[in-house]
N, C-alpha and C positions, 0 to 999 in steps of 0.2 A: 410202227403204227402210222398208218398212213392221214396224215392229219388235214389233208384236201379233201378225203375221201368224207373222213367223220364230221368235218365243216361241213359238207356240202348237207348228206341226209337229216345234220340237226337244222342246217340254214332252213330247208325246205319245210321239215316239219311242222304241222300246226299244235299236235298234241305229242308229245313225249310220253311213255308211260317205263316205271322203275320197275325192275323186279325187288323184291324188300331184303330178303336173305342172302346177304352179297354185297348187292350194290349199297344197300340202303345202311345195313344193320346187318352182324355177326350172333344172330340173336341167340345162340347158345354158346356163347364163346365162354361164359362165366358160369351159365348151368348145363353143363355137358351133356349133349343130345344123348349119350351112349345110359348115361342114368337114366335119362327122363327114359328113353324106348323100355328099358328092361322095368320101370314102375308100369307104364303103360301094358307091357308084355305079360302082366299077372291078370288082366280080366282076359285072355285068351287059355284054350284049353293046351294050345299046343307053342314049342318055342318056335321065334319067327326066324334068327339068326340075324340080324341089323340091328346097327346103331342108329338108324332113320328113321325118329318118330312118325314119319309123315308114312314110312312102310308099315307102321305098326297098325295104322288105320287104315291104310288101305288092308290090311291083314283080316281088319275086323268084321270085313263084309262077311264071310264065310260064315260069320258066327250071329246073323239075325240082326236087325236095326236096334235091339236096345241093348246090345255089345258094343253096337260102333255110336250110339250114345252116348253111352257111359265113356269110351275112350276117348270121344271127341272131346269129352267136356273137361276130360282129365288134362285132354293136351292142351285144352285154350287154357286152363290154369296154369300149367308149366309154360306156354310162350311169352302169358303176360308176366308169370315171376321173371323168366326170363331175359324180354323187352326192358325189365327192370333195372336188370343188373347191369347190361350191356349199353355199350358204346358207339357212336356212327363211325361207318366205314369212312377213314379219309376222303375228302372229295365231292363223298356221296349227296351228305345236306348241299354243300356247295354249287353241287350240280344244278339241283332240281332248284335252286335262290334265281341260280344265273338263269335257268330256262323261262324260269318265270318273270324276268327281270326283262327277257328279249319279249314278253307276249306272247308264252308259248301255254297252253295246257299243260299241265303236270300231274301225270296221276300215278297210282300204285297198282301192280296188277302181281298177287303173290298165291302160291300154297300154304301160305299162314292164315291164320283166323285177320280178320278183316279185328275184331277188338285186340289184338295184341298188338296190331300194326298201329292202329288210330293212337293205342296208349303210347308207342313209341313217338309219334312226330307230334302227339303233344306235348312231350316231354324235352323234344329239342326246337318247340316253338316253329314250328311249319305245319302243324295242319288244317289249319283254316284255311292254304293256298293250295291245297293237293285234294282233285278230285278229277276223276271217278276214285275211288277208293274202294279198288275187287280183292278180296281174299276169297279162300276156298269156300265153297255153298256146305252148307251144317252138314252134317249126315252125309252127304254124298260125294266120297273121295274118290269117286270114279271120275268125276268131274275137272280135278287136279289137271293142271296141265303135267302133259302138253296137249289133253281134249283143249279143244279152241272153246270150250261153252262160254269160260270166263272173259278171255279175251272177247270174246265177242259183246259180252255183257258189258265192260269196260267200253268197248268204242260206242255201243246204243247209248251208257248213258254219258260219252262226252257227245252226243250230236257228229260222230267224226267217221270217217271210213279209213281201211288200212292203208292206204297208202299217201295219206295224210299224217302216220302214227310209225314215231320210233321207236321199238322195244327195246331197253336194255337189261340183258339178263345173264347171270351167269352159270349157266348150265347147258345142255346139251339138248333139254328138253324146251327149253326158253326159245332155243335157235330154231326146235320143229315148229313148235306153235305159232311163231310170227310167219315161220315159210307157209304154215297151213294157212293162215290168214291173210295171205299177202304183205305184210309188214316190215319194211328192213330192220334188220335188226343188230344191235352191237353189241358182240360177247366181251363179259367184265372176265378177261381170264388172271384170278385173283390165285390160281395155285399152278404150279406143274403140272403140264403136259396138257391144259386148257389149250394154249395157242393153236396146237398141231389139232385137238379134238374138235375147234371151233373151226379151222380151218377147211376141217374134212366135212365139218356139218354145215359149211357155207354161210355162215357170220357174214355180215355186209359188210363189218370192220370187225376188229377186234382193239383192245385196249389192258392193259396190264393195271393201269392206277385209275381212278373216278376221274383224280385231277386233270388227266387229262381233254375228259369231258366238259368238266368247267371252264378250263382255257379255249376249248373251242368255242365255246358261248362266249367268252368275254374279251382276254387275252386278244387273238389273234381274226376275230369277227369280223365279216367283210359287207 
């Protein structure tokens, strides 16, 4: 991990924004996505094959807006049992203390419901300092990144443009939507075979642990 590299784009940045499924929180670690999709997968006529609730709803366009209603509403109730159950990714709170500790903005930009996320960091005493606060728009999972809508919605309302703003994300889709928006971005490669896939999607750094993030803001700060 090139840690000059991840000092520098957090040194510069005004505003930080987290990805929440990942970096933030493991939010089905304790109610397993693979149940929640197949409870989800019974207001559809047809099987979708994924453990990915978030596929389950984008499945549901096919089937009219008061399908993907009814599913949505179903999975904001399973994220917030969810957010319940679960635990912060090491490092993660930590991060987002110290960024805001240097005078940085700090916000959330996820494809979870914008109220699962909010229930989480109040729950570990940080969300009165995190805003913009973007989750996925109700009804319209076309929207999901890696569509930049959100991101973009995120930077209008911190007052900030992309290259003022550090995304960190851990997906492959997190890596396009900052390159669509200008944004550098640092991949959280938190499983195998991240590094090589973040590297091919051009990550501006990558990083295996949050903590490392936090040491850059604090630790080693120049």
């Amino acid at each position: 991990m090139p840690e000059g590299k991840l000092q520098e784009i957090l040194h510069s940045a005004r505003l930080i924004l987290f990805d929440f499924d990942g970096p933030i929180c493991d939010v089905f670690a304790r109610l397993p996505a693979a149940g929640v999709a197949r409870h989800l997968e019974r207001n559809l006529a047809d099987k979708v094959g994924t453990d990915d609730p978030l596929r389950i709803l984008q499945e549901a366009v096919k089937y009219g807006d008061e399908t993907v209603h009814v599913v949505e509403d179903e999975l904001i109730a399973a994220e917030v049992k969810a957010v319940d159950l679960s635990t912060a990714t090491p490092g993660g709170i930590e991060a987002m203390s110290a960024a805001i500790s240097r005078g940085k903005s700090v916000g959330i930009l996820s494809n979870n419901s914008a109220v699962a996320v909010a229930r989480f960091l109040e729950k570990v005493g940080i969300l009165s300092r995190v805003a913009p606060l973007i989750g996925r728009v109700y009804g319209r999972p076309d929207l999901m990144k890696p569509n930049p809508h959100t991101f973009r919605a995120a930077l209008d309302a911190a007052g900030e443009d992309a290259s003022g703003t550090v995304f960190v994300g851990d997906s492959t889709t997190d890596i396009e939507v900052a390159h669509t928006v200008g944004a550098p971005v640092v991949g959280y490669a938190n499983k195998p075979g991240k590094v090589d896939a973040f590297a091919a999607a051009g990550a501006t750094v990558i990083v295996e642990d949050m903590r490392d993030i936090r040491a850059a803001l604090t630790d080693h700060w120049r």
